[in-house]
N, C-alpha and C positions, 0 to 999 in steps of 0.2 A: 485786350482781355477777351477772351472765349466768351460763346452765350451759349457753350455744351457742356454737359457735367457728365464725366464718364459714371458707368454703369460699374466698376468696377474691374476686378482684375480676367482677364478669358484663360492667359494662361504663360508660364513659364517657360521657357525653351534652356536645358544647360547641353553643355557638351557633358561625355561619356567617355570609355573606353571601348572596354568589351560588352559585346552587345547582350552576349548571353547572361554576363553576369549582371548587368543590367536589370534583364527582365529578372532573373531569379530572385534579383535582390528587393524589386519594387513591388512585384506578386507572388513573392514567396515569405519574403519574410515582413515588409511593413501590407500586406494583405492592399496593394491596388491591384484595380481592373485593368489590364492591357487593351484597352479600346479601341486602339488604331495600328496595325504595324504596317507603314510605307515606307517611303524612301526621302531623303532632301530631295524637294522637287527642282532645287536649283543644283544637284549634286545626288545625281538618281545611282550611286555607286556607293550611297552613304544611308543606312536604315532612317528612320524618323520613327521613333516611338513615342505611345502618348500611354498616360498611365491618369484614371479617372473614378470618377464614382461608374456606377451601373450603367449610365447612360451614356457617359462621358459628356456632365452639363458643363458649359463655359464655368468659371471661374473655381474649379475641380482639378482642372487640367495640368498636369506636370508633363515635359515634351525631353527628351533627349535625340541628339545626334552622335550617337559612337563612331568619334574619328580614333582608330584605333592606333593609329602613329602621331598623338596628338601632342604637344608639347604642354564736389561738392557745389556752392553759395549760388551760383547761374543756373544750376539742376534745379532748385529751390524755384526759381524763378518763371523757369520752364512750366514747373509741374502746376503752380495756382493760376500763370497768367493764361498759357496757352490751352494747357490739359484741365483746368475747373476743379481741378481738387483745391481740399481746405485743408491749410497748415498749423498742427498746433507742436509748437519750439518746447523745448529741451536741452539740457546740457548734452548730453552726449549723443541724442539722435533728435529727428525731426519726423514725425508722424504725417502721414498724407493721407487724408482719410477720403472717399469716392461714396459715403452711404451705408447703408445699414444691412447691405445682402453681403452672406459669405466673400471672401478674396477681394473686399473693400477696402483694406488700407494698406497703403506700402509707409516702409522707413526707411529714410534717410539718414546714414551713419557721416557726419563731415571728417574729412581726414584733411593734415598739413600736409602729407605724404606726395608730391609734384607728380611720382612716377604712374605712369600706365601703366594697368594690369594687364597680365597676357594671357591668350583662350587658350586653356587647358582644358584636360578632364577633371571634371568636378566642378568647373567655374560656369558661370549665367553668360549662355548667348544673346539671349533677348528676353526683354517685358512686354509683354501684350498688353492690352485692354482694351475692355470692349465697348462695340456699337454696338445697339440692338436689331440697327438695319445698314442697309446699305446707302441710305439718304444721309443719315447722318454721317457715317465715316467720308462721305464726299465732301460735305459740310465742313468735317473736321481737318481734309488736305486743304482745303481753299484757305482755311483760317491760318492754317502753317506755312505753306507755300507764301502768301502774302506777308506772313512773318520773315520770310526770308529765309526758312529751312529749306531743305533740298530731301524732296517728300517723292518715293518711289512712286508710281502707278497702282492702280489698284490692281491685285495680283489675286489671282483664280488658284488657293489652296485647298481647293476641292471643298472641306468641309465647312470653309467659311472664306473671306477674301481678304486684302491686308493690305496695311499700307505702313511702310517704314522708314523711321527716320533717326537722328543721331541728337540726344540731347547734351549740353552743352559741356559733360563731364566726360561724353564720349561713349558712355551703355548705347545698347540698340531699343530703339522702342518701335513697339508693335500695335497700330489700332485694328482689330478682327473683329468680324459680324459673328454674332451668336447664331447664325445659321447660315447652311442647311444644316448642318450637325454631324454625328459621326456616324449616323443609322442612314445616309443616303446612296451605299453602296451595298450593303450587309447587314442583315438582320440583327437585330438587339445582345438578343441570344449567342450571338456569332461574332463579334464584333471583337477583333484581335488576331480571332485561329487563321485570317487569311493573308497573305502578301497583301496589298491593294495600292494598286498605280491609276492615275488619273488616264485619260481618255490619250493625251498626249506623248501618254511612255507605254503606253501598251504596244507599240509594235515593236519597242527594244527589250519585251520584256523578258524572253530569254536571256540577251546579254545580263541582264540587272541582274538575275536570278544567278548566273555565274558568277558574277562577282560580288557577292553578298555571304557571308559565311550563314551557315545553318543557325537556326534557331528554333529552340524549344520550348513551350509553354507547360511547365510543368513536365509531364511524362509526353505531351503531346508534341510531334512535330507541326511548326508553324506552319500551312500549306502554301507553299510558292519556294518555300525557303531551303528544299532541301537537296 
């Protein structure tokens, strides 16, 4: 049993298709802020959009990957012993609640269904949530690792760091630090109109840029992207 009570949810990652329509569709029509457009930092050939309030605060965050040629009861388990959320049962789903700030509760739907789902566009690549620091999400691998998960390294995602692992249904989960945030590259104000590549992909950045299709923010062209 955990002695950390997550903070809640940081942020959603699904897969996409087309990227354009993507953004048109997230800030043109359901009115989100494009926050961030980078790239998969594990697959810098591939955009990573983030779509947020004004600032882009953790638990705001909706993240897609547009791969454009893209095709239960132990989760339960996972989530109160290891993750410190609190379950309240249901016939047909299962509430996980994390506290009383925004993107605090997730549901659990149980299926008979044996088969694995498969990552398409439209479908969840990962659940995030968050640390508030980076002491705690170390805290939070040592507690899983000695559980016997097979828990990534802490990985430098620019706006925050992460650490990921597989809970027992098979989703991917995500613990992210609420900071530095999405304003540590780009002004507030600015925060989407640019390409932005961490310190590590800046010398390929030409290459990325070719093989990246164009994108627009509105009437605006994305700067990097075109």
């Amino acid at each position: 049993m955990t002695d950390i009570a997550p903070h809640g949810l940081h942020h959603v990652t699904a897969i996409a298709t087309d990227p354009q329509r993507n953004v048109d569709f997230y800030t043109g029509v359901l009115g989100l802020r494009l926050v961030k457009t980078t790239v998969n930092f594990d697959d810098p050939e591939t955009y990573h959009l983030y779509y947020g309030d004004e600032a882009g605060r953790p638990s705001t965050i909706l993240t897609f990957f547009p791969w454009r040629d893209v095709p239960r009861d132990p989760t339960a388990s996972m989530l109160t012993g290891l993750l410190g959320m609190r379950a309240e049962g249901g016939e047909d789903r299962v509430r996980f609640e994390m506290g009383r700030e925004p993107g605090a509760v997730l549901d659990v739907t149980p299926t008979a269904d044996p088969q694995e789902g498969l990552q398409a566009g439209g479908t969840v690549h990962h659940v995030a949530f968050r640390a508030p620091d980076g002491e705690t999400q170390e805290r939070w691998r040592t507690q899983l690792v000695d559980a016997g998960l097979e828990v990534t390294p802490v990985l430098d995602r620019r706006y925050f760091t992460s650490i990921y692992f597989r809970e027992p249904g098979g989703v991917l989960f995500e613990i992210a630090t609420d900071r530095p945030g999405f304003d540590v590259d780009e002004p507030l104000l600015e925060l989407g109109r640019h390409l932005r590549l961490p310190p590590w992909l800046e010398p390929t950045r030409e290459q990325i840029e070719r093989a990246l299709p164009p994108l627009r923010l509105g009437d605006d062209l994305v700067e990097g992207t075109a």
